[in-house]
C-alpha positions as CSV (number, residue, x, y, z in Angstrom):
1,X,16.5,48.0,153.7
2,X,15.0,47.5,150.3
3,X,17.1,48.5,147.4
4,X,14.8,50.8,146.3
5,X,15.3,52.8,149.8
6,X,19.1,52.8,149.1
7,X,18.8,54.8,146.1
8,X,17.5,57.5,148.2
9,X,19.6,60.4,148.8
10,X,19.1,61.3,152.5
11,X,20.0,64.8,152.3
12,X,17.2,65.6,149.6
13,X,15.3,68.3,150.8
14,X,11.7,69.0,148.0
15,X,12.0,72.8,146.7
16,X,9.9,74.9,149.0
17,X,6.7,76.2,146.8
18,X,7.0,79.6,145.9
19,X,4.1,82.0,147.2
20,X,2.7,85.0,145.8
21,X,0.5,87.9,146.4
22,X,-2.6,88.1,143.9
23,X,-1.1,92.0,143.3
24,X,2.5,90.1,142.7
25,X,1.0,87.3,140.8
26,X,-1.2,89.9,138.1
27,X,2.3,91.7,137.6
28,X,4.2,89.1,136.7
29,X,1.1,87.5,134.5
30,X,0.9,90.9,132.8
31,X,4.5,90.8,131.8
32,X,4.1,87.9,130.1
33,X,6.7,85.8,132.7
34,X,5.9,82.4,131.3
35,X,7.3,80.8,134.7
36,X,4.6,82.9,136.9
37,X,1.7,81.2,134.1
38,X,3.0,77.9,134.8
39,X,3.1,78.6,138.6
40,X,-0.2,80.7,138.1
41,X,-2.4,77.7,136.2
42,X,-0.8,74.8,138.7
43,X,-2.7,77.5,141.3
44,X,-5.8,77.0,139.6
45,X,-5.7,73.3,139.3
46,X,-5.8,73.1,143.2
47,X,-8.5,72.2,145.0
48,X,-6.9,74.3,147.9
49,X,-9.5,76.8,149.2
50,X,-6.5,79.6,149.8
51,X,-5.3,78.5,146.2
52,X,-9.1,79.5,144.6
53,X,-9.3,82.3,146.5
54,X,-5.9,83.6,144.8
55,X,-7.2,82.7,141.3
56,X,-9.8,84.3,142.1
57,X,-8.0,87.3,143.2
58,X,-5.9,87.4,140.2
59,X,-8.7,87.0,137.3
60,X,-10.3,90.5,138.9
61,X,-7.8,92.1,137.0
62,X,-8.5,90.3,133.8
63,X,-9.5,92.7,131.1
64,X,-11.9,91.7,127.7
65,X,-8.9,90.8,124.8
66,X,-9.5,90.5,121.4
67,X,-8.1,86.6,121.5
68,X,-8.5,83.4,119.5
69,X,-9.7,80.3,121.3
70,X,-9.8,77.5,119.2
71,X,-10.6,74.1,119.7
72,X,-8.5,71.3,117.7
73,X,-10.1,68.0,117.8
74,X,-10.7,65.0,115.9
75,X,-10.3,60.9,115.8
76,X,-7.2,59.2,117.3
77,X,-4.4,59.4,114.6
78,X,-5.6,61.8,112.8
79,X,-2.5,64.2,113.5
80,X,-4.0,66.9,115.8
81,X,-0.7,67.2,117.9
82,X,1.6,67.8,114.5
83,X,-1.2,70.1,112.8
84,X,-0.5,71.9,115.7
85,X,3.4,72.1,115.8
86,X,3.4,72.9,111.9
87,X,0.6,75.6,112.5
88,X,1.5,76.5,115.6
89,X,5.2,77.0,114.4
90,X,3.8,79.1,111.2
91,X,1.7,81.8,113.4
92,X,5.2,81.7,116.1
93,X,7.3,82.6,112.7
94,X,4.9,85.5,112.4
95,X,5.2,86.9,115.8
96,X,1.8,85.7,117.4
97,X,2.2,84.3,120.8
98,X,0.1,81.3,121.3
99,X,-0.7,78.7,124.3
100,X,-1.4,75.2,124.1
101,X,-3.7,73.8,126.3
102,X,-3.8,70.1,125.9
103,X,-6.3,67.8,127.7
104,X,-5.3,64.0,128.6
105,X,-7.7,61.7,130.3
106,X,-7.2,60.7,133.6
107,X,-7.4,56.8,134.3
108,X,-10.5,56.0,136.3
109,X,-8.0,53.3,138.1
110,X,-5.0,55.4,138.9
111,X,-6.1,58.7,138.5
112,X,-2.9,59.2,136.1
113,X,-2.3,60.8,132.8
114,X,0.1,60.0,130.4
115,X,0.2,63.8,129.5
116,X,2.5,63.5,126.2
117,X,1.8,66.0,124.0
118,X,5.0,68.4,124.5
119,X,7.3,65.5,122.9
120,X,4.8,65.4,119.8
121,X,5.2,69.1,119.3
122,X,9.0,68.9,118.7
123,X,9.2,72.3,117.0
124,X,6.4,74.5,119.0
125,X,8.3,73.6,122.6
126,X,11.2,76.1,122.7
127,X,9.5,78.9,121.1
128,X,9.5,82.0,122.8
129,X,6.5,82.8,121.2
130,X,4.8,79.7,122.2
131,X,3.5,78.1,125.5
132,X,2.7,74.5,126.1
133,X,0.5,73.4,129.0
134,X,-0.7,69.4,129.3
135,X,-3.2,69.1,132.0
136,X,-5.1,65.9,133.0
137,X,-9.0,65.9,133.1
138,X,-8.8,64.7,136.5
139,X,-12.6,63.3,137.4
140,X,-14.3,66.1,135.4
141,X,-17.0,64.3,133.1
142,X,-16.2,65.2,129.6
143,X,-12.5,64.8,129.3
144,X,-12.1,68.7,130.2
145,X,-10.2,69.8,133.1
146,X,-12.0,72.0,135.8
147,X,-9.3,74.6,135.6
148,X,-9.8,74.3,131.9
149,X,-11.1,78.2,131.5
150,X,-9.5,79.5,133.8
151,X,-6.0,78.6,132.7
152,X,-7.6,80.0,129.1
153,X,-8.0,83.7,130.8
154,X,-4.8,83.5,132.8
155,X,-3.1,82.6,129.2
156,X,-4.9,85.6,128.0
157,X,-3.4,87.8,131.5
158,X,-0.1,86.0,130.1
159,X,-0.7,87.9,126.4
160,X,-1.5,85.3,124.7
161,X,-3.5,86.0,121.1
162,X,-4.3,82.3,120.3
163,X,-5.5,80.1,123.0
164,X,-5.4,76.1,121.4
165,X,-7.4,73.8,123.4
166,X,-6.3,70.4,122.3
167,X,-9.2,67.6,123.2
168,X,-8.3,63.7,123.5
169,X,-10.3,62.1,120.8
170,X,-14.1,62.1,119.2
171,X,-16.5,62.0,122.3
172,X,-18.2,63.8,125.1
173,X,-14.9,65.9,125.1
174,X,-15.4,67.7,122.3
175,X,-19.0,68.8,123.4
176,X,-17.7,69.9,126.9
177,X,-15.1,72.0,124.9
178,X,-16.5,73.6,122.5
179,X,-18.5,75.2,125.1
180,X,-14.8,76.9,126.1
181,X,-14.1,78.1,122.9
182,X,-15.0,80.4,120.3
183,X,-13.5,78.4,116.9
184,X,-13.7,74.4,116.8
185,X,-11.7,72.8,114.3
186,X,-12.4,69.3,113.2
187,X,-9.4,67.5,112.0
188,X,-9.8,63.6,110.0
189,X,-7.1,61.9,108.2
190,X,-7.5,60.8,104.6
191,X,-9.5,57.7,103.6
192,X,-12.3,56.7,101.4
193,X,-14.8,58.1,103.9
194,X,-14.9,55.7,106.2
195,X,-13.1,57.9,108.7
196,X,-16.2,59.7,109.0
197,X,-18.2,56.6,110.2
198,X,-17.0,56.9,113.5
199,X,-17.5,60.8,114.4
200,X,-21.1,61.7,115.8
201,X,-23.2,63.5,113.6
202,X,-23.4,65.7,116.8
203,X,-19.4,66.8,116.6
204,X,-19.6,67.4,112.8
205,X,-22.2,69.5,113.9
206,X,-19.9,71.7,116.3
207,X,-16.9,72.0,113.5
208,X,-16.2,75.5,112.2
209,X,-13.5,74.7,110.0
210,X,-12.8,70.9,108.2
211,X,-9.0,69.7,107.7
212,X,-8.0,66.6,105.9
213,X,-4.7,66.3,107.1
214,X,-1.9,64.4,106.2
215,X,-2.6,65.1,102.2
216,X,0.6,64.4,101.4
217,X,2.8,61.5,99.2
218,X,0.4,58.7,98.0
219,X,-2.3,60.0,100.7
220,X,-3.4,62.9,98.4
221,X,-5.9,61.6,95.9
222,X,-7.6,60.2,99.7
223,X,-7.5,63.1,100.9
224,X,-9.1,65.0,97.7
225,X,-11.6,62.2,98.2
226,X,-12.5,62.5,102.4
227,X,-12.9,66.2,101.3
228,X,-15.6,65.5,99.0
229,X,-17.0,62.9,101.4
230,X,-17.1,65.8,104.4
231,X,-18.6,68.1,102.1
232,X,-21.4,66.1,100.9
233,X,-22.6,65.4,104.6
234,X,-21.8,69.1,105.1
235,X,-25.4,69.1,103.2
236,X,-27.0,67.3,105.6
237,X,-26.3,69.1,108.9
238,X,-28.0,71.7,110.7
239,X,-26.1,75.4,110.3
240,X,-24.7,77.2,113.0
241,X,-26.1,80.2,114.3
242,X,-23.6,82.4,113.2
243,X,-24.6,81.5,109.7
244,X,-21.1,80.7,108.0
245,X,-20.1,77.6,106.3
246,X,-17.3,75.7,107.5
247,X,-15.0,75.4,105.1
248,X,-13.0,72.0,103.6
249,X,-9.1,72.2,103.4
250,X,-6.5,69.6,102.7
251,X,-3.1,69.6,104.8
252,X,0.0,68.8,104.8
253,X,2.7,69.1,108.1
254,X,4.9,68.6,106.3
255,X,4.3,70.3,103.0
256,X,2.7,73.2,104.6
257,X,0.0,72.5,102.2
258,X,-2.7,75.3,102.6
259,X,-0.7,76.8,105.7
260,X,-1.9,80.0,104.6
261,X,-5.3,79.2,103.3
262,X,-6.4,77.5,106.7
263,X,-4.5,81.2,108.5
264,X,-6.9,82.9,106.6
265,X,-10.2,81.0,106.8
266,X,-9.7,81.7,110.8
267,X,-9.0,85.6,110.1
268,X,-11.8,85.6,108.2
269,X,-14.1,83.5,110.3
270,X,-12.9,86.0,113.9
271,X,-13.6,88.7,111.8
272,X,-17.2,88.1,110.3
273,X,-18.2,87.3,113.9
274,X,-16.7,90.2,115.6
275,X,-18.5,92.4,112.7
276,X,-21.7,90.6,113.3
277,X,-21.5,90.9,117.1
278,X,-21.6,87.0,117.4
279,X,-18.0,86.8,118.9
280,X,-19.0,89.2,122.1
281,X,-22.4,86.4,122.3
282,X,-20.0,83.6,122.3
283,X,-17.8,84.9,124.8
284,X,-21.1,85.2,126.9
285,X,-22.6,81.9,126.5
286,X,-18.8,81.1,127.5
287,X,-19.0,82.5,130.6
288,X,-22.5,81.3,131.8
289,X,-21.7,77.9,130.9
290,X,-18.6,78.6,133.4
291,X,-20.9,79.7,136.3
292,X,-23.1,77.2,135.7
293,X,-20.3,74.1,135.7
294,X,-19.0,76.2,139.1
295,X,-22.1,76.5,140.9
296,X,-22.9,72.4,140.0
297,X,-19.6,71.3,141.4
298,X,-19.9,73.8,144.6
299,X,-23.3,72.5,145.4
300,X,-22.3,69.4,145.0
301,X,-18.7,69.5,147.2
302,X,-21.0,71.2,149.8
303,X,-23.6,68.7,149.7
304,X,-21.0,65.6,150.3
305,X,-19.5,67.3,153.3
306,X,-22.4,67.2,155.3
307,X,-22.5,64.3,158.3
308,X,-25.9,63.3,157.7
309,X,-25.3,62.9,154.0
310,X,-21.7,61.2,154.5
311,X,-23.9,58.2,156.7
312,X,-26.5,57.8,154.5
313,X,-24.0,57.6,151.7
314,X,-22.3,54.7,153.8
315,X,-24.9,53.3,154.5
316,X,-26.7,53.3,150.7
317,X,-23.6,51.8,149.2
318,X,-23.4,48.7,152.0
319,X,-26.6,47.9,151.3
320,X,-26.3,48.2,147.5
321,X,-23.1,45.9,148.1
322,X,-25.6,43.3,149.6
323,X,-28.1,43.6,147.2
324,X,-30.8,45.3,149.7
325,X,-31.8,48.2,147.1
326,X,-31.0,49.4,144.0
327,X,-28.9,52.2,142.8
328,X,-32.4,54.1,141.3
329,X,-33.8,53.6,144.6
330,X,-30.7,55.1,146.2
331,X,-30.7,58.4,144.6
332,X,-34.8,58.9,145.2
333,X,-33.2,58.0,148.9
334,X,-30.8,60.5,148.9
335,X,-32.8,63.6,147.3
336,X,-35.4,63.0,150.1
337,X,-33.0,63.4,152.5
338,X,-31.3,66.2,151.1
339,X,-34.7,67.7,150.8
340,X,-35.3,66.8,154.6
341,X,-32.1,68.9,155.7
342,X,-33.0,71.8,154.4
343,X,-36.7,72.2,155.0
């Protein structure tokens, strides 16, 4: 016996899962039971037809709230994890209950994720006001989790007013998010303006809000410089349809540097939208991107369970292996068949 088998204890028996009704679930959602959420969005990250089916059950009872979802996102290091325990910890001290939804990628090897943000949010974790919930993208494309909105609504069920959705970096993510969301936040740390270099035009174009953060000690004059850097390309981007200009604001974590300046450019932003009716569009758009990212991924799970297509597949990638056609060829291959099954 290995010593790895010794360290077993042999009377361990694994906790049996709890089950609920979707009538028992909703109740204890609606109650705000934070242990029922964390049971509820584990639910929704299952693949488990019976498991969908009591999601689905439970979000028939969701009901339109006037909430904040806001994306956080920005390049590696720039502090996205501690803007959001020293924000996050200001809107908690103020009564607002807010949930964290943070996104790791999963490795393409493994199928792992580190899933590390709770230890870099050292202050937000054992508010009662606050829920933290790090989920891994699993083998979505775009770094976002497939349970992604629905663990936003069931936060909402929860009582919830701010939803955070925290993405892993500056890339596809960030377009796949802000498709979730109805705020996007673009956080860079201070430099000469190089740190801009290496964000996409495209995700500048998303942001709603700017934040230089970490504009504190010897980093302020930087930061007072990546501000003016951000707003001069500001000048060069396309507007958002709702029409309002994203404003530039320097931060501090630890300072609290503009805590309540940033706190109110979000009030203000919610606001102007819900006056202009573009809030109720957003949370539209939201939803028909949702349907349409559902229907893809049913079509194709149905599609790979058939036989026929199961062979084929088999057989494509064997002869791909052996260098008897190419991967173009394969999917023109595939199509026609699919095509062929249901004619």
């Amino acid at each position: 016996m290995s010593n790895l088998n010794k360290n077993i204890n042999p009377n361990f028996r694994k906790a049996e899962r709890k089950s609920f009704t979707a009538k028992e679930l909703t109740k204890k959602l609606l109650s705000g039971d934070k242990l029922s959420l964390s049971y509820a969005l584990s639910i929704a990250e299952s693949i488990l037809p019976v498991d969908r089916q009591l999601v689905a059950d439970v979000l028939q009872n969701y009901k339109k709230t006037n909430t904040k979802r806001i994306a956080i996102t920005g390049p590696p290091g720039a502090g996205k994890s501690t803007f959001i325990d020293s924000f996050g910890n200001h809107l908690a001290e103020k009564n607002k209950k807010i949930a964290i939804l943070t996104i790791d990628p999963s490795s393409p090897q493994s199928g792992g994720s580190i899933l590390g943000d709770k230890t870099r949010m050292d202050s937000l974790i054992n508010h009662d006001q606050v829920y933290i919930r790090p989920s891994a993208s699993g083998t979505e494309k775009g770094g976002v989790s497939s349970a992604t909105m629905e663990s936003i609504l069931l936060c909402e069920m929860a009582g919830y007013e701010y939803i955070i959705v925290e993405t892993v970096g500056v890339g596809q993510s960030e377009v796949a998010v802000s498709e979730l969301v109805d705020m996007y936040v673009l956080i860079v740390q201070p430099g000469s303006g190089d740190d801009l270099q290496g964000i996409k035009r495209g995700i500048m174009e998303l942001a709603d809000l700017y934040i230089v953060n970490k504009a504190d000690g010897d980093k302020v004059e930087l930061a007072k410089q990546s501000g003016r850097s951000i707003n001069a390309a500001k000048s060069l981007l396309f507007p958002k349809s709702h029409g309002l200009k994203a404003e530039t604001i320097l931060y501090s974590s630890e300072s609290l540097l503009n805590v309540d300046k940033i706190e109110e450019a979000i009030d203000s932003f919610f606001n102007s939208n819900h006056e202009s009716g573009y809030y109720q569009d957003t949370r539209k758009q939201q939803m028909a991107s949702w349907l349409h990212r559902e229907i893809n991924k049913s079509i194709i799970e149905s599609v790979e369970e058939i036989k026929e297509i199961q062979e084929i597949k088999s057989s494509l990638q064997h002869q791909i292996k052996n260098s008897e056609v190419y991967p173009i060829e394969a999917g023109e291959i595939i199509k026609k068949t699919i095509k062929n099954l249901f004619n």
